[in-house]
C-alpha positions, 0 to 999 in steps of 0.5 A, a space after each residue: 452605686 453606678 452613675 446613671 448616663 445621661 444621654 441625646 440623639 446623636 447631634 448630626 456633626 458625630 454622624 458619618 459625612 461618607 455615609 449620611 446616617 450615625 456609624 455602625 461598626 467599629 474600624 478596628 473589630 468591624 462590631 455593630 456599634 448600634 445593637 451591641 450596648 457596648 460605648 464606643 468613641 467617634 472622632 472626626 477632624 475637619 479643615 475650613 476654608 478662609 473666607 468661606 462658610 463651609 468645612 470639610 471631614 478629613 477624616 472620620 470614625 468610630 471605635 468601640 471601647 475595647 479596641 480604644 483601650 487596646 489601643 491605649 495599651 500601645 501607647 508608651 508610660 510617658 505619653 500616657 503620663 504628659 496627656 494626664 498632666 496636660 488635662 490636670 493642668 486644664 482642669 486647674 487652670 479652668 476649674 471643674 465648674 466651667 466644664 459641667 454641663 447643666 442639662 436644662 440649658 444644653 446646646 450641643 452645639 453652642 457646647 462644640 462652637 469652641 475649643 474644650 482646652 482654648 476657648 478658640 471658637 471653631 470660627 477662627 480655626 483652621 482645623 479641629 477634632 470633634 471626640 463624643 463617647 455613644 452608647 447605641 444610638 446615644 451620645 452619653 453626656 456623663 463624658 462630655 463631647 468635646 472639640 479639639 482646636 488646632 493650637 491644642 492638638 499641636 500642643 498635645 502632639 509635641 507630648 507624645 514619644 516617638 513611639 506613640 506617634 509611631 502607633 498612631 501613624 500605623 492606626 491611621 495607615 491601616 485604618 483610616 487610609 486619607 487621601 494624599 492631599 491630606 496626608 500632610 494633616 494625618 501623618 506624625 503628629 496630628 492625629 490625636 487620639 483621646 
């Protein structure tokens, strides 16, 4: 039997900061994300500023689930292995019941205030992912979104090979293209893709 999926609006941190309104295509195949019924991921770093109340996106996207999992495929055995075994040891650490969502009370955005791994509140993070999955004009909550703080992405990083972190960087030169004063967060190890 196939699970129902539970779904929201798009929360207004999962749209596009360039363009003001929710992503429409996929930055691989170009795929018209809204009409197509296919899921798709979007993924969006920001960088915040001490002492001040605000953030900015270093860099956003959305990717429909066909090129994700192409992408995937590029991955080497053994980052594919380490990132399994870090989300396993997660969840033991944590166990499951602190990580389901109970629909009658959920805030998205109390849900994104912190780190899914740390704990960390993006308050006191410098830099951190934000990663939902869609369907249409949907958020499916059956894989919750989640955000990535700057302690685990680095922890995450050092498990990739140098072949993965190679196709990572080839993603993000060919698709993402950040500007120069933020390339130093992009390049090599940084760009975690879930």
């Amino acid at each position: 039997m196939e699970q129902q999926e539970i779904k929201l609006d798009i929360p207004p941190i999962f749209q596009s900061d360039a363009e003001e309104k929710p992503f429409e295509t996929c930055v691989v195949c170009g795929k018209d994300l809204l009409h197509s019924q296919e899921n798709y991921m979007v993924e969006k770093v920001f960088k915040t500023y001490e002492g001040h109340d605000f953030k900015s996106t270093v860099f956003e996207f959305a990717i429909c689930t066909t090129c994700h999992q192409k992408m995937q495929e590029g991955m080497s055995e053994e980052s594919m292995q380490n990132m399994q075994n870090y989300y396993q040891q997660f969840i033991q650490q944590r166990g499951s019941d602190s990580i389901m969502i109970d629909l009658r009370t959920f805030d998205v955005n109390q849900w994104l205030s912190k780190c899914f791994f740390k704990s960390t509140p993006v308050s006191e993070m410098k830099e951190y992912q934000v990663v939902g999955m869609f369907k249409g004009d949907k958020l499916i909550l059956n894989q919750p979104p989640m955000v990535i703080g700057y302690q685990a992405m680095e922890e995450m990083a050092e498990l990739l090979s140098k072949q993965t972190r190679d196709e990572m960087n080839g993603f993000r030169e060919k698709f993402l293209g950040p500007p120069p004063e933020f390339s130093e967060f992009i390049y090599g190890k940084k760009l975690i893709m879930v």
